[in-house]
C-alpha positions as CSV (number, residue, x, y, z in Angstrom):
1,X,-3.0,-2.1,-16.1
2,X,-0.5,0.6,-17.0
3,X,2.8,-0.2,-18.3
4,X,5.3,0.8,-15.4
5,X,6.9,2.7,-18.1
6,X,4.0,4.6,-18.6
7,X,3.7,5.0,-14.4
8,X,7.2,6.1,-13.9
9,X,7.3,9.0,-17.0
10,X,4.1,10.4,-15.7
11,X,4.4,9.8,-11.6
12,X,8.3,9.1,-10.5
13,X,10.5,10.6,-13.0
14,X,9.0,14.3,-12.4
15,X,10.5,14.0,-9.2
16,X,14.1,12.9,-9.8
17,X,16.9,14.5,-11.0
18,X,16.7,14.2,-14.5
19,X,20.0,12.2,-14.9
20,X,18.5,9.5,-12.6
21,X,15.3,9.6,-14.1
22,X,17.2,9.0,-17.6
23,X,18.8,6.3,-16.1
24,X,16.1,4.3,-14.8
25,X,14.2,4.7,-17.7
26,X,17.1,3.6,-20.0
27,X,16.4,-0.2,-18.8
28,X,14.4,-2.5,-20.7
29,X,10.7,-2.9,-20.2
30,X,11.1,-6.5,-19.1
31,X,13.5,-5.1,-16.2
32,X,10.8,-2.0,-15.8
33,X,8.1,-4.1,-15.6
34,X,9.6,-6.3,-11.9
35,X,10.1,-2.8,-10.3
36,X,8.5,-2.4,-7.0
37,X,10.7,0.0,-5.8
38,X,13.2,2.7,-6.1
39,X,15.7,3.2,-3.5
40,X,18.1,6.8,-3.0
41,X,20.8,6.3,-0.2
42,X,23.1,8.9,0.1
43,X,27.3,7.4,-1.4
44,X,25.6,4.3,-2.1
45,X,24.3,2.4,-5.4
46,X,21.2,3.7,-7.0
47,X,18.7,0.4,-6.5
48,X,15.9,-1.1,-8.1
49,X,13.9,-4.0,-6.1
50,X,12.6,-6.4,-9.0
51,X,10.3,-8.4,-6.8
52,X,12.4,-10.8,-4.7
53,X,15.3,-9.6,-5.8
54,X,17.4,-6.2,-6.6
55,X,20.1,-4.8,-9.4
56,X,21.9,-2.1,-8.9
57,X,21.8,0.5,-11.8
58,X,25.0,1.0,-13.8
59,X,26.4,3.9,-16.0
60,X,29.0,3.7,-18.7
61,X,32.2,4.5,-17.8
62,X,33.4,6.7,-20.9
63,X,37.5,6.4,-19.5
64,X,37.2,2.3,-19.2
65,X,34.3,1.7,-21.6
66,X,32.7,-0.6,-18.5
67,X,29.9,0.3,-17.2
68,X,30.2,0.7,-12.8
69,X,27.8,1.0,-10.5
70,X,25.8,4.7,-10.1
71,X,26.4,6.2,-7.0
72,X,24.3,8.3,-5.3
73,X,25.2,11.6,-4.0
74,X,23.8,13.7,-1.2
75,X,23.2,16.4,-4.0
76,X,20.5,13.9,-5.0
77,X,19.0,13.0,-2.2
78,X,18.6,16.6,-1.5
79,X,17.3,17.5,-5.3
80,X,14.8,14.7,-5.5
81,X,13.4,15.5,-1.8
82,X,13.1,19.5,-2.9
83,X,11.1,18.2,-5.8
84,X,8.6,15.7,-3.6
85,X,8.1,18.4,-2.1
86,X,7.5,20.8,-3.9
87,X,10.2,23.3,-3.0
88,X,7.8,23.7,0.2
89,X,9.0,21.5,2.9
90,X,6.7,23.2,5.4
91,X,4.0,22.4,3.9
92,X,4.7,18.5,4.3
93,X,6.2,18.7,8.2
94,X,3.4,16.3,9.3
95,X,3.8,13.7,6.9
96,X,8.1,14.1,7.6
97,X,7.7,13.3,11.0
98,X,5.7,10.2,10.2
99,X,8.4,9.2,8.0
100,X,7.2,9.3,4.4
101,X,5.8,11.5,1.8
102,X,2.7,10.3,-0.8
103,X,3.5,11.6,-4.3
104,X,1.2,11.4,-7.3
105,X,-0.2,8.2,-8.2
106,X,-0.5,7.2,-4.5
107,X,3.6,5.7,-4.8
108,X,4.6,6.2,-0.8
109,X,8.0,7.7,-0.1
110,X,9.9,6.2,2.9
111,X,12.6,8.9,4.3
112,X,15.2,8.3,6.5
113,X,17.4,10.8,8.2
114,X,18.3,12.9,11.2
115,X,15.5,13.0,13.8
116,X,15.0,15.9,15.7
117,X,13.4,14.6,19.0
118,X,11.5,16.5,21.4
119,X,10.3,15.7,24.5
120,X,10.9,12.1,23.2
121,X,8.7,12.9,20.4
122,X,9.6,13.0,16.7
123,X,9.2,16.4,16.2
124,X,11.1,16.0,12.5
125,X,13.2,14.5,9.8
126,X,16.3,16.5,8.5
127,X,19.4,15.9,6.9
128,X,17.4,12.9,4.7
129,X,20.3,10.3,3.6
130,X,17.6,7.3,2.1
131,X,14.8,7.3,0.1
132,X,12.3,4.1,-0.9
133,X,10.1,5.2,-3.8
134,X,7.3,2.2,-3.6
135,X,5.3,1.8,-6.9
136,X,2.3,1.4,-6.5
137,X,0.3,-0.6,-9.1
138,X,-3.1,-1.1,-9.8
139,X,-3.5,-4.6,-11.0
140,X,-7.3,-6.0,-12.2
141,X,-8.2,-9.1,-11.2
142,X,-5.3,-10.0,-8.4
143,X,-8.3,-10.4,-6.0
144,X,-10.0,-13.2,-8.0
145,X,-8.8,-16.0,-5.4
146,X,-9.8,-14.4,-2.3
147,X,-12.9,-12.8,-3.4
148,X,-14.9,-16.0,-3.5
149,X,-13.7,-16.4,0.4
150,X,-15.2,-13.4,2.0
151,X,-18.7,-13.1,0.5
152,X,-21.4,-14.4,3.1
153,X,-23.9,-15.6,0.4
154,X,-26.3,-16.2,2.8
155,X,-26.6,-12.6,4.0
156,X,-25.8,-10.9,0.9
157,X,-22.8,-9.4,2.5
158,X,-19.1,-9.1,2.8
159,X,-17.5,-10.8,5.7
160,X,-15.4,-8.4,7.4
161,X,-11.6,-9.1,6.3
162,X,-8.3,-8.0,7.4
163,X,-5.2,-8.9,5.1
164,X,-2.2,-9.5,7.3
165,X,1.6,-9.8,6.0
166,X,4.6,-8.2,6.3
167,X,6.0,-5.1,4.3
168,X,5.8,-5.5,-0.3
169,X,3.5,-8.4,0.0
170,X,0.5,-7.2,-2.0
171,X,-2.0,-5.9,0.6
172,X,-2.7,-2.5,-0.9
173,X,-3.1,-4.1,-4.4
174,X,-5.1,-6.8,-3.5
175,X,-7.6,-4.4,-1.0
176,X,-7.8,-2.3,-4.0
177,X,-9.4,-5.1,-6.4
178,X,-11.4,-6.3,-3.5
179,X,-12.9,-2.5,-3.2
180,X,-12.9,-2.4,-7.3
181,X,-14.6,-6.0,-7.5
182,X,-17.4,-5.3,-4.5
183,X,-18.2,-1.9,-6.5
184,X,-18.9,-3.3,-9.4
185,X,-20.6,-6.4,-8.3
186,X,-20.1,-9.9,-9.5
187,X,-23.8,-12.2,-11.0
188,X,-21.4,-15.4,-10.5
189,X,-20.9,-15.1,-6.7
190,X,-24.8,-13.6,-6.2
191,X,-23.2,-10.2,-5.6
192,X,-24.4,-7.1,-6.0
193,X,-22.3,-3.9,-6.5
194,X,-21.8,-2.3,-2.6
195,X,-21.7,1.4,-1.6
196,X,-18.3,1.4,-0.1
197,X,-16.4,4.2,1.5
198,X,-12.6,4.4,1.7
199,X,-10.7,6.3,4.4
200,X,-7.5,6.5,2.8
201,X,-5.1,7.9,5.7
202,X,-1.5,8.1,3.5
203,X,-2.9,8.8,-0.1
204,X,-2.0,4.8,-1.4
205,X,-5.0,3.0,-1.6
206,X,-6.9,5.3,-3.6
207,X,-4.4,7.8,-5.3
208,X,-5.7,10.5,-5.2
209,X,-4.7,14.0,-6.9
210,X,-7.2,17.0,-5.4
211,X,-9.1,14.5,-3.9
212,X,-10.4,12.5,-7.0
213,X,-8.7,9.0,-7.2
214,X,-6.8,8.1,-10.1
215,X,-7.2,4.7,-9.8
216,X,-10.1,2.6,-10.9
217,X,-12.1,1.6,-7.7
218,X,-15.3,0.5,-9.2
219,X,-18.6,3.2,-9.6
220,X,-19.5,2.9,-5.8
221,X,-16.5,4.3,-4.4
222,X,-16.4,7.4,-1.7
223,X,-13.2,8.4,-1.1
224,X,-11.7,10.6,2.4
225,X,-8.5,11.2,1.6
226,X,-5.4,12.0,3.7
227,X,-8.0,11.7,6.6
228,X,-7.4,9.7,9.8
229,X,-8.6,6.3,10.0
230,X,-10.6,6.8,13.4
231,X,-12.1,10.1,12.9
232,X,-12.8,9.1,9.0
233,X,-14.5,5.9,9.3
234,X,-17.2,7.4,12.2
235,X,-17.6,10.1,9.0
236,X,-18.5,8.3,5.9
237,X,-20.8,6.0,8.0
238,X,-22.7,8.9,9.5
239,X,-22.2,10.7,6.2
240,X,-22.3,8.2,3.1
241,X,-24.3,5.2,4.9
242,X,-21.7,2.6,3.0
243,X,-22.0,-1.0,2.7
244,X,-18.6,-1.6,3.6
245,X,-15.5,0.4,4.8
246,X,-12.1,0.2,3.5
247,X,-9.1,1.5,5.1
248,X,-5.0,0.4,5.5
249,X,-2.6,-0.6,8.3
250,X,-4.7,-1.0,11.5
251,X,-2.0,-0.2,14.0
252,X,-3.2,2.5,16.5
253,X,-5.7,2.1,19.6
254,X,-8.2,4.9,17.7
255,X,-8.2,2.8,14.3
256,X,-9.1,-0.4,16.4
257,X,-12.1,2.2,18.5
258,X,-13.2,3.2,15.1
259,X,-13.3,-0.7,13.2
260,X,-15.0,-1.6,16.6
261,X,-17.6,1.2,16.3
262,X,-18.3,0.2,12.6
263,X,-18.7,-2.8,13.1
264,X,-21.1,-2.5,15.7
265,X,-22.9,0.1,12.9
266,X,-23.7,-3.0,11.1
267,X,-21.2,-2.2,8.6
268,X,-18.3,-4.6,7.0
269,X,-15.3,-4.1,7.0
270,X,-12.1,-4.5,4.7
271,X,-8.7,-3.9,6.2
272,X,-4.9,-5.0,6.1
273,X,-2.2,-4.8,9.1
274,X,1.5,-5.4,9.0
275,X,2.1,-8.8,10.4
276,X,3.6,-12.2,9.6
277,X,1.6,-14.6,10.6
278,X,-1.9,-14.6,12.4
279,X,0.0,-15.7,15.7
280,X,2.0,-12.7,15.7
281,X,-0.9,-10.5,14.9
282,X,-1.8,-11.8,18.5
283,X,1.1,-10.2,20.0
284,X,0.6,-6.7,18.5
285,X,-0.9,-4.1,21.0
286,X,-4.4,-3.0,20.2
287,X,-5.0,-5.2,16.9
288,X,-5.3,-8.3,19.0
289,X,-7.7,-7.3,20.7
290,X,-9.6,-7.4,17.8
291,X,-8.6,-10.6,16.9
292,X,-9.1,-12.1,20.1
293,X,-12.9,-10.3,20.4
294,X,-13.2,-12.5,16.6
295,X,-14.1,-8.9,15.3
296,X,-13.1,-10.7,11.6
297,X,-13.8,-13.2,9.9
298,X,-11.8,-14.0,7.4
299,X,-8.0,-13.2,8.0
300,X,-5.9,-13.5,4.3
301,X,-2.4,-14.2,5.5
302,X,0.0,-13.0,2.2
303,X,3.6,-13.6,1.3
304,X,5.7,-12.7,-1.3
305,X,7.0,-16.4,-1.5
306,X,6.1,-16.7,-4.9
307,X,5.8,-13.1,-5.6
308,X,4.2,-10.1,-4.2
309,X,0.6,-11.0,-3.6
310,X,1.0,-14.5,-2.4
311,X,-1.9,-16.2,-0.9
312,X,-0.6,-18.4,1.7
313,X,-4.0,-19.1,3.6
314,X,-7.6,-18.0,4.1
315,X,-8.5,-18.7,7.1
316,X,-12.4,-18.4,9.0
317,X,-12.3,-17.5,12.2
318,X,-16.0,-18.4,12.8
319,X,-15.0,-22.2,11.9
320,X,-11.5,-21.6,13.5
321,X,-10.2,-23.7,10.5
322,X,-7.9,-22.5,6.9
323,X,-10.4,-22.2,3.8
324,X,-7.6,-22.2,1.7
325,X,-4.1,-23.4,1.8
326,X,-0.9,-22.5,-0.7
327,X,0.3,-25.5,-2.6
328,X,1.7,-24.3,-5.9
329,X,1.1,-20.7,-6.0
330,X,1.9,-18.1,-8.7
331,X,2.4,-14.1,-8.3
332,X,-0.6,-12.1,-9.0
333,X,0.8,-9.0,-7.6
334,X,4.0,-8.1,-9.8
């Protein structure tokens, strides 16, 4: 894995105001190293969330000697979203009104701002007063305890998985070394390496730049990127004839069409949803129907209560019982 140094001089700091980017980058590699995100609200402390926690970043004071809190202004907020964007805001109106931008490296900007609301439609974002730059790290081997889990042996397949937990749990890392794992293959769990395709709807899983992914996904990897999930998945298996599809957030009533349709193509499946437990999944519109049809198999409910990326249960819903259970875990996302 990449130091986050190394991530944040080649993919983050371009698009800061150099002053904040020579702030950040003046803390220590052990601080560097917890950062999982980057947060820009306008008159408020320049933050840094270090896993379960967050410091805010601090300037010396050349009058008092002390060093005080870094404030941002709405000069930066402004600079640093001119320079995601590329001094073309135009050209990213659709990803604006969704409320985020995807920079280089696949790290997802959240914005925040004035809405401009028509016909009681978010038609855009303006006058942004927060962004959360959210690192995205590529980290091999962080799938190693749910891999075993989700391999039907018996059929020489994958069983079709959806990783549920809230917000900065590990889902995107983890699907990623699942994908990485499953290309490559694995002789100790009779595995060999799968075709998979990827629909990759917001730019994160993959990281794309022009379309090639800068992350390490394995040698059997076909990538859509910044494609819809419903119109993408129909695509690659009418296209690329994969093994397995891959995709993020199931939320919509097309991306639980399009997971029904594959899976009634015979292929598997590999998805995450924002959810905290698999009882509330029940409650979300659209995805529990899924759940309810017992469309999956194996549901991986993570936390971050020992990190980003921990595994609190495995559960089969063939069985209806918990493979696996968290007693003691560790981090393996952060």
């Amino acid at each position: 894995m990449k130091s986050i140094r190394v991530i944040l001089n080649r993919d983050i700091c371009p698009v800061l105001p150099s002053h904040i980017a020579n702030l950040i980058m003046s803390l220590s590699d052990n601080t560097l190293n917890k950062v999982t995100e980057i947060r820009i609200r306008s008159n408020q402390p320049l933050l840094l969330i270090l896993d379960n926690r967050d410091i805010m970043v601090t300037i010396s004071n050349p009058t008092s000697g002390k060093s005080e809190n870094y404030y941002c202004s709405s000069e930066d907020l402004a600079r640093t979203f001119q320079l995601i964007c590329k001094n073309s805001v135009y050209a990213f109106e659709e990803e604006v009104r969704q409320g985020y931008l995807t920079i280089n490296g696949g790290h997802r900007v959240g914005l925040a701002g004035q809405a401009t609301v028509f016909d009681g439609t978010i038609n855009t974002l303006k006058n942004i007063s927060s962004l959360n730059i959210r690192i995205a790290k590529a980290i091999p081997g962080c799938a190693d305890k749910v891999l075993p889990f989700i391999i039907d042996t018996r059929n020489q397949r994958v069983f079709n998985t959806l990783l549920i937990s809230p917000p900065r749990c590990g889902k995107t890392t983890i699907l990623r070394d699942l994908i990485r794992q499953l290309s490559i293959g694995n002789p100790n769990l009779g595995i060999t390496g799968a075709q998979i395709g990827i629909v990759d709807e917001r730019s994160e899983i993959a990281a794309c730049k022009n379309g090639i992914p800068s992350i390490d996904l394995g040698p059997r990897v076909d990538v859509l990127d910044a494609c819809p999930k419903a119109s993408g998945m129909l695509m690659l298996i009418r296209s690329m004839a994969p093994d397995i599809v891959a995709t993020d957030e199931l939320g919509r009533l097309e991306d639980v069409t399009a997971i029904r349709e594959a899976l009634q193509a015979g292929v598997s499946v590999l998805a995450t949803a924002h959810s905290q437990t698999l009882q509330d999944l029940n409650e979300r519109p659209y995805v529990n129907e899924l759940v309810k049809q017992n469309f999956f198999q194996r549901y991986v409910i993570l936390s971050k209560r020992f990190g980003p990326g921990t595994v609190e249960e495995i559960f089969d819903s063939c069985q209806s019982k918990a493979l696996y259970t968290c007693q003691n875990e560790v981090k393996v996302c952060g």
